[in-house]
N, C-alpha and C positions, 0 to 999 in steps of 0.2 A: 273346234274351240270357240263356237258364234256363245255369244251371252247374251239371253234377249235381255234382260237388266240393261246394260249397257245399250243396247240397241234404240230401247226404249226412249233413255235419257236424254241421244242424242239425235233422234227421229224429233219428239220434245223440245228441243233448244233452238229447231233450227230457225224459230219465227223471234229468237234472237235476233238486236239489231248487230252489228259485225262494225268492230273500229274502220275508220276510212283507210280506204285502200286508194296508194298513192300513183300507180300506174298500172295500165294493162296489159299482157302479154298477148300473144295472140297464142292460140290452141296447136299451130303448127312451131312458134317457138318455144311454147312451155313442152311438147313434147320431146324435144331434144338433148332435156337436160333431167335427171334425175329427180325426184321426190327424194329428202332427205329427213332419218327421226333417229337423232341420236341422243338413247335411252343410257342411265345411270343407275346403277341401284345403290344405295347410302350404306357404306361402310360391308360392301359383299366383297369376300375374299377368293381370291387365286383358285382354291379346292373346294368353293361352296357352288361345283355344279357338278352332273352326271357325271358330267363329259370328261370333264379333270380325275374323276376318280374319289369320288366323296361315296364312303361307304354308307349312307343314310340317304342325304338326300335324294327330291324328286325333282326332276329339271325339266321336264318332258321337249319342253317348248326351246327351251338353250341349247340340250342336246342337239336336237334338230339341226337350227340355225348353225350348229358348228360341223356338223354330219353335212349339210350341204352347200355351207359358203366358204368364207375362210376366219380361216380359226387364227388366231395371234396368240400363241404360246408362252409368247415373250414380251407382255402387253404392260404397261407401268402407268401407276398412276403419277402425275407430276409431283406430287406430294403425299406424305402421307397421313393428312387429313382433310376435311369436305371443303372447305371454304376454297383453298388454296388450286386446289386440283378444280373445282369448277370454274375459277378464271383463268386456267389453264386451256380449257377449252374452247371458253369464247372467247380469247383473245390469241390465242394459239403463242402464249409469252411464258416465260416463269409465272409464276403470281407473284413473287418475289419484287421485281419490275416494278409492279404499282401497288405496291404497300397490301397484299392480302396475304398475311405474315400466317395465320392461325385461324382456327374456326372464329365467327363473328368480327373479323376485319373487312370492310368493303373496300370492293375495288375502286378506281378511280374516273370518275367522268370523262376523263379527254381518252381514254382507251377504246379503241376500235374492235367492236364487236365483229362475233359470225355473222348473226345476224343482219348487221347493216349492211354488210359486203353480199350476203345472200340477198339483201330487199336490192339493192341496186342492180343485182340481175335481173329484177321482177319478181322473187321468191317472195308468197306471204309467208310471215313468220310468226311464230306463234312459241310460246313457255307453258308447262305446265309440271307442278310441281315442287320442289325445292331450289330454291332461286338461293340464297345463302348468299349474296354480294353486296348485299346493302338491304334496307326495308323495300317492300315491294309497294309500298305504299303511295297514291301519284302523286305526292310533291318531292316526291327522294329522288336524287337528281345520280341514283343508280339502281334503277326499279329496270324491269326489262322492259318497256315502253324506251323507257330513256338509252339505251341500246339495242336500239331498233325493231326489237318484238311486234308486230301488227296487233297482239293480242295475248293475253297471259290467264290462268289461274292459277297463284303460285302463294306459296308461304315464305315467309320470310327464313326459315330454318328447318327442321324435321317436322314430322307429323306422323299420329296414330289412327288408329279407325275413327273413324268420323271424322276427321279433320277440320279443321278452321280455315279457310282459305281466301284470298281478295282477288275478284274479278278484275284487273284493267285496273288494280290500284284502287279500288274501292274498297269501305269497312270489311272486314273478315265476316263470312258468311259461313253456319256449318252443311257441309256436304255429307250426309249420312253413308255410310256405306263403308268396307274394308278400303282401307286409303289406293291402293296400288289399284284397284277397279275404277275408284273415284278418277286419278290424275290420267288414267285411261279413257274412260268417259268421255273427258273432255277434249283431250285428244282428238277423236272420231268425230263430234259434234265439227271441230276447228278446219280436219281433213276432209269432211263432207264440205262446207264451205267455200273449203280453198278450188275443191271441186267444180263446184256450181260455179266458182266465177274463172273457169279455165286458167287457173294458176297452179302453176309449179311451190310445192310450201317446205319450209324446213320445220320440222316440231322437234323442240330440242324438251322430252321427257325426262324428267327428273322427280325417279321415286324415292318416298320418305322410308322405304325397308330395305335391309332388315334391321336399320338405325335399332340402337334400344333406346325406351323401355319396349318389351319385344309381347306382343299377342299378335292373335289369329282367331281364324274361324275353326266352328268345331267340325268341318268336315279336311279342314288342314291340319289341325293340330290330332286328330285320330292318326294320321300318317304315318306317325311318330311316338303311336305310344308303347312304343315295345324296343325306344333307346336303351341300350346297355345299363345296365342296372349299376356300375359301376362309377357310371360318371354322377350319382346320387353323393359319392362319397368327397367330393371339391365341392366347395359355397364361393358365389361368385358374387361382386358387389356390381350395381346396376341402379338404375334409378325405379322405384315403384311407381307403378298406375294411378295405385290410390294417393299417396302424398305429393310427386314428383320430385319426392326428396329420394337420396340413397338409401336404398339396402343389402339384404344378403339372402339369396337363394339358393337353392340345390341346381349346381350346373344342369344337372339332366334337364329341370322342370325349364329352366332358362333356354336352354337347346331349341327342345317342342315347339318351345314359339316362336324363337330366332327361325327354327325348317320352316315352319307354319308359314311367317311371312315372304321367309324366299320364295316357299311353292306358290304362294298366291300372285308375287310379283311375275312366278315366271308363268302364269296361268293369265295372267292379263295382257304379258305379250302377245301370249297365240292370241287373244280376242284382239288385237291389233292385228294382225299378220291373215286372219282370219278376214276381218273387215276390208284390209288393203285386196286379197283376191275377191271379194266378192262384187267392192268398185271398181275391177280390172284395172286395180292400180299396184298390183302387189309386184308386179314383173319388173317396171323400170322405178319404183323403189328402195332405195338403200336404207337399211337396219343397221345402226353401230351401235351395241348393247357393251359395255364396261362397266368396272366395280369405279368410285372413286377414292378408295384406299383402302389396304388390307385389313384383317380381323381383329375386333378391339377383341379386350381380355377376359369380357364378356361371354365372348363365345369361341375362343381359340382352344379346339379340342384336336385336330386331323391334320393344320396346314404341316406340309413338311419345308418349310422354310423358317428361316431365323428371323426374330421381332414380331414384332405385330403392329398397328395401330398408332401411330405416334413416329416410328423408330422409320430411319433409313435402310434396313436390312429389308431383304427380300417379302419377309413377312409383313411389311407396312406397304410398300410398293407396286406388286406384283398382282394383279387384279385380273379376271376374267374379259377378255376381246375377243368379242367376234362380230362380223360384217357379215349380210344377207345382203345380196344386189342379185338378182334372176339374169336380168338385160347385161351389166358388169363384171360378173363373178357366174359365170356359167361352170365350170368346175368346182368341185369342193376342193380344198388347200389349208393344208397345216401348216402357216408361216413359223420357222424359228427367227425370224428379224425383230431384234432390238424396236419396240414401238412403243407411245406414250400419247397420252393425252392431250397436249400440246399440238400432235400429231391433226389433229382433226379440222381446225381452221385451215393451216396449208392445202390439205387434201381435199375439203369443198370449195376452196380459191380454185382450186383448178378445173374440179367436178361443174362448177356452174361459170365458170370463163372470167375470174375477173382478179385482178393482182391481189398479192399480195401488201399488206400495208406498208409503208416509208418507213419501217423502224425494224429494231432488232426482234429476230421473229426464232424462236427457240423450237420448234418444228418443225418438220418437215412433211411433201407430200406422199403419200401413201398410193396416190393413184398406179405409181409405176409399179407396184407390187400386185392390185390386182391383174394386172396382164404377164403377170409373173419375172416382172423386168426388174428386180432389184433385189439383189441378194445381199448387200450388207448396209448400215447403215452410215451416211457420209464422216456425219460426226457425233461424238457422242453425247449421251444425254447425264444431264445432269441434277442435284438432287440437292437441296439446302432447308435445311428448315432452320430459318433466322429468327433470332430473340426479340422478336416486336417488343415485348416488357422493359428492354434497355430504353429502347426510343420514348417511353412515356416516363421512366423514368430522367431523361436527356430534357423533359420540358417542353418534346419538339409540338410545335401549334396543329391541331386539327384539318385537316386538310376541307374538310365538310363541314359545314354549321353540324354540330350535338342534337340541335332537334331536328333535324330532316334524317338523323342518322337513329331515330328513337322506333323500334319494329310495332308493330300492332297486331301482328296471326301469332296467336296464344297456342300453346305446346306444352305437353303434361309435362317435361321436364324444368323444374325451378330453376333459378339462374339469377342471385343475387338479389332474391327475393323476389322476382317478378317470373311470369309464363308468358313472359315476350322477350323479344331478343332486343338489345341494342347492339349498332354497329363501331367499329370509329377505323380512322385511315389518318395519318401523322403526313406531315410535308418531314422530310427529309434530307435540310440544306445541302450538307458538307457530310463527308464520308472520311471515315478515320480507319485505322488501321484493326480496331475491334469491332467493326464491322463485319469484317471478316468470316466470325466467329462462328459457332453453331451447328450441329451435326450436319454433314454433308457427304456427300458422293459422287461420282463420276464412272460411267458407264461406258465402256467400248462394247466393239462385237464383242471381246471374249474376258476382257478383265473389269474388275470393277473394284475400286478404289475408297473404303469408307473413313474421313475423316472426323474427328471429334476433340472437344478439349476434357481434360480430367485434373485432378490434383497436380499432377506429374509433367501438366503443360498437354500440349498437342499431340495426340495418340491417332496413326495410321495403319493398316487393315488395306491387307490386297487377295482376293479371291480371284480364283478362275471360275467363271460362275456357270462356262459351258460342262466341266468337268466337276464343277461343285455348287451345287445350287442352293443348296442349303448355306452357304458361305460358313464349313466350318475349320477349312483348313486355311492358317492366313501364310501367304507368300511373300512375304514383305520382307525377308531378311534373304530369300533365295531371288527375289525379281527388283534388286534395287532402283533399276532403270526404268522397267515398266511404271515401276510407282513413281520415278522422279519425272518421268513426262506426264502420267497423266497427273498428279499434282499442278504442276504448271497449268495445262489446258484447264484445270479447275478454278485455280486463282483467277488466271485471264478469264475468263468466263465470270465470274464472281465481280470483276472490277465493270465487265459491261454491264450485270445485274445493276448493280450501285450506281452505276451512270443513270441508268432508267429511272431509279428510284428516284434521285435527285430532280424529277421531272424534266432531263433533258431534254427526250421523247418528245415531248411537247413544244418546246421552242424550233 
C-alpha cells in the first residue's frame, strides 16, 4: 500500500519548522503508552464497507483492519450530522452540552479537549483535515491550536480534490492532489516528526469524503463502472462541481463518485498503516477509523436501516468502528456492545494515564473491551438533535464575537452566497420546558426508544433493535414499562444536557 507521492511529500516537508513542543518525554516513557490516530470519514455509512456487506464497494484496507482488530458492530455516531458528532469526540460530551446544535455551530472555548488531556501526558498532537467547530483560522478562539493541537492542516468544513487548507491557522493554501492522499500526506510528514523527537503523538485524521459534491480519480471511479443499470432510473439532488449550487443527477453517475471517493479514502489508510510498519511503529499503534453519521439521500441505495442522514433512526446513526492495536488487540473480535463516539476521549483517558475531566462526561472507556472484559454497556446512550433556530430566534446573545467566528478555507459548496463557512454558538441563560423539544433517542443494551413531536403533540416509538434492527416493528403499546423508564432516563439526561448548556460546566 506504500505511495511514493505521499512519501515524497513528506521526505519534503521535514526541513519544515514544527510549532514548539512544550515538554519532553523520554523514549523509555513514550514507549509505554500507545501511538494514537483516530480517523473519520465525512458522512460514510454503516454498509459503505466490504466488510458490512456492501454489494459494490472496495474496501480492501477496512476489510483488513476488521478481519484482524476489532470490529464494533454496534458503533453510533453521537449525532447524526458532522459538526455535532466531531465534538463529540474531542470532548467525549454530547455536543448538545456546548451549544454545537447542527453543522456550522462551534463548539465552545472553555471545553476540554482530547487533545489537551493527550499533550499533558507528553503526547504531540496534531489535526489534519475537517476540523468543522469553529474557523481554523489563528485568531478563532476554537481553531485546533486553541484545543491543544501542537500542529494542524485543516479546513474549516468539507473539501474536494485539491483542497484549500490552513497550515497552523494560516491563509488557506491549495494542496493539489485527491483530498483523502492530501490530509494523509500530512499526516506522515507530522508522525515522522513526532518521531524524530521521541514522542508518543495523537493524529486525530479527519477526511473531507465521501462528503458530496462527490468525484474521484479515474483509476477509482473505473471501479464502478458497471453499477446496475437500474439505479440510472432515480435523479438525486446534490450540490454540482461547476456552480456549487444544487442539482439533479442520475443516482448511478452520483454512486461512481460517492465509491470512487470511499475507495481512495480507504486506499490512503493502507498508505498510513503501510508507513506506520515500515517506522516500526505500526505494532504499539492504535487505529480508530468511524463514519461521523449515516448516509445522506445522496447516496442511500443498500443501507438496510431506517433514515438516513439527519434522522435519529438507525439509518442516521449507526456508522462503521473499527480499532487496529497489534501490542492491544492481539486477537481479532466482533464486538456486539452498544459503542459511540463519545466513547473515544474516556478510552484515551485511560489508554495514556490521565483523568477524566471534572464534568459530566457522556462516554465511556472502551479499554475494558479490548481485553474482552466488558459485555454490556453501564448506561445508556443517548440521541437528541435540538433546534438551535429556536435559540436565535429567543435573541439569545453570541457566545463568540461574529468575526473571530467568520471561516476563510473556501469549499465548492455555496452557502448563503459565500464558499466559506461561518460559524456561530448562542449563550444559553435559562432553560424552559421547550427546550426539551426535538427528535430524540435513548438506547440500552436491547431497546431503543425514539421520541419526536408532530401535529398530534409528542409521538413515541420502542424497537427491539437486537431482534429488529431496522426498527420496523414499534413496541410501545406491548412494552409500556420498558418505554416508561427509559423515557425518564431520557428526560433526566436531557435536564443534565441543559445544565451544561447553561454554562454551568464552567463555573
Amino acid at each position: 500500500m506504500k505511495c511514493a507521492t505521499s512519501q515524497l511529500r513528506f521526505l519534503r516537508s521535514l526541513a519544515r519548522p514544527m510549532c514548539a513542543i512544550a515538554m519532553i518525554v523520554s523514549p523509555a516513557l513514550a514507549d509505554e503508552r500507545p501511538n494514537i490516530i483516530l480517523a473519520m470519514g465525512d458522512d460514510h455509512g454503516w454498509d459503505e464497507t466490504g466488510y458490512n456487506g456492501h454489494p459494490h464497494l472496495q474496501t480492501p484496507v477496512l476489510d483488513e483492519m476488521a478481519a484482524t482488530g476489532l470490529r464494533l458492530d454496534r458503533f453510533y455516531s453521537a449525532s447524526p450530522v458532522c459538526s455535532p458528532t466531531r465534538a463529540s469526540v474531542i470532548t467525549g460530551r454530547h455536543p448538545n452540552r456546548s451549544g454545537v446544535f447542527s453543522p456550522n455551530w462551534s463548539t465552545r472555548p472553555e471545553e476540554i479537549s482530547i487533545a489537551q488531556i493527550a499533550g499533558k501526558a507528553g503526547y504531540l498532537c496534531g489535526h489534519f483535515g475537517k476540523w468543522h467547530l469553529g474557523p481554523v483560522k489563528t485568531d478563532s478562539p476554537t481553531n485546533p491550536g486553541a484545543f491543544g493541537f501542537d500542529e494542524w492542516v485543516s479546513h474549516d468544513n468539507f473539501f474536494e480534490m485539491n483542497p484549500y487548507l490552513s497550515r497552523n491557522g494560516a491563509p488557506p493554501e491549495k494542496f493539489p492532489g485527491e483530498s483523502s492522499e492530501v490530509v494523509i500526506d500530512e499526516t506522515l510528514r507530522f508522525i515522522s516528526k513526532a518521531k524524530q523527537n521521541q514522542r508518543p503523538f495523537l493524529a486525530v485524521v479527519w477526511f473531507g469524503s465521501p462528503h458530496e459534491p462527490y468525484s474521484g480519480l479515474d483509476k477509482d471511479l473505473a471501479l464502478y463502472d458497471d453499477l446496475p443499470k437500474e439505479y440510472s432510473e432515480r435523479s438525486v439532488k446534490l450540490t454540482s462541481n461547476e456552480t456549487g449550487q444544487s442539482t439533479e443527477r442520475p443516482l448511478r453517475d452520483v454512486l461512481r463518485e460517492r465509491y470512487a471517493e470511499i475507495t481512495a479514502m480507504d486506499r490512503s489508510m493502507g498508505t498510513l498503516r503501510q508507513f506506520l510498519a515500515d517506522e516500526g511503529l505500526r505494532q504499539n499503534t492504535l487505529i480508530w477509523y468511524c463514519g461521523d453519521n449515516g448516509i445522506p439521500s445522496s447516496g442511500r441505495i443498500t443501507t438496510p436501516f431506517r433514515g438516513q442522514k439527519g434522522q435519529v433512526y438507525g439509518g442516521g446513526i449507526r456508522v462503521p468502528g473499527v480499532i487496529e492495536w497489534p501490542a492491544g488487540i492481539s486477537e481479532p473480535r466482533v464486538s456486539e456492545l452498544n459503542s459511540v463516539t463519545s466513547d473515544m476521549l474516556p478510552t484515551v483517558c485511560e489508554l495514556v494515564g490521565q483523568p477524566l475531566p471534572d464534568r459530566p462526561i457522556d462516554g465511556v472507556s472502551l479499554k475494558p473491551l479490548f481485553d474482552g472484559d466488558m459485555a454490556e454497556r453501564p448506561a445508556p446512550i443517548c440521541f437528541w438533535n435540538y433546534n438551535g433556530n429556536r435559540d436565535v430566534q429567543r435573541g439569545f446573545e453570541p457566545y463568540i464575537d461574529v468575526k473571530l467566528q467568520e471561516g476563510t478555507t473556501p469549499l465548492v459548496k455555496m452557502m448563503d452566497g459565500r464558499y466559506t463557512r461561518n460559524f456561530r454558538n448562542l449563550h444559553h441563560p435559562t432553560i424552559s420546558e421547550q427546550d426539551y423539544t426535538g427528535a430524540r433517542a435513548v438506547l440500552d443494551n436491547r431497546y431503543k426508544l425514539v421520541v419526536h413531536e408532530n401535529e398530534d403533540g409528542r409521538a413515541q416509538e420502542l424497537f427491539d433493535v437486537r431482534a429488529d434492527p431496522a426498527e420496523t416493528t414499534d413496541l410501545i403499546e406491548s412494552n409500556p414499562e420498558v418505554a416508561k423508564k427509559l423515557a425518564q432516563q431520557l428526560k433526566d439526561w436531557q435536564a443534565s444536557v441543559l445544565n451544561s448548556l447553561t454554562g454551568a460546566d464552567y463555573r
